[in-house]
C-alpha positions in Angstrom: 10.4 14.6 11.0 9.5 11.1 10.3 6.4 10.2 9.6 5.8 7.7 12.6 6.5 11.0 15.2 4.2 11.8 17.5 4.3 14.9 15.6 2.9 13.7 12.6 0.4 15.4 11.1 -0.6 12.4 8.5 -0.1 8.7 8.2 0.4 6.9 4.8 -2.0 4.1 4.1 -1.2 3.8 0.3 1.4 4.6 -2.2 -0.2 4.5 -6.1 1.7 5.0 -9.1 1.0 8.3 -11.8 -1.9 10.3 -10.5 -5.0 8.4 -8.9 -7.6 9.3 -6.4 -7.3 7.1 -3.4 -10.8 5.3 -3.2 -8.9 2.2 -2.4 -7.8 3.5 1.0 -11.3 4.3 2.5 -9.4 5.6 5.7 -7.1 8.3 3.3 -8.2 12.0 4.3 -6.0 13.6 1.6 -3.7 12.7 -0.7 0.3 14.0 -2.6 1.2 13.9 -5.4 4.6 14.4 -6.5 6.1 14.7 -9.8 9.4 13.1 -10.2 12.7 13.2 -12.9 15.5 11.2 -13.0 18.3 12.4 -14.8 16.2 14.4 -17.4 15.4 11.4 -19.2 12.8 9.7 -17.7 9.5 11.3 -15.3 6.6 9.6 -13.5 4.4 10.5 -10.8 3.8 9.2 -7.4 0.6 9.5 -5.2 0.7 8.9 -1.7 -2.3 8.3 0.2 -2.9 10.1 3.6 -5.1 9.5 7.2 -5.1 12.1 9.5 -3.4 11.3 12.8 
């Protein structure tokens, strides 16, 4: 499901490098964070932002 489906349970308002809190979107309910490799050599993590639909 994409995330602009009527379906959709969350919308993204923000999308912040390593792992942040998401003051910065004052509409964000919840956030994700998500752990990433590439290749076993490097890592970072992502935080995405979320609004309830």
């Amino acid at each position: 499901m994409s995330c602009d489906e009527p379906g959709a349970a969350y919308r993204v308002v923000g999308r912040l490098e390593g792992i942040q809190n998401c003051s910065a979107f004052p509409s964000a309910t919840s956030r994700y964070t998500q752990f990433m490799a590439r290749g076993g050599e490097s890592s970072n993590e992502l935080t995405l932002c979320l609004a309830d639909e």
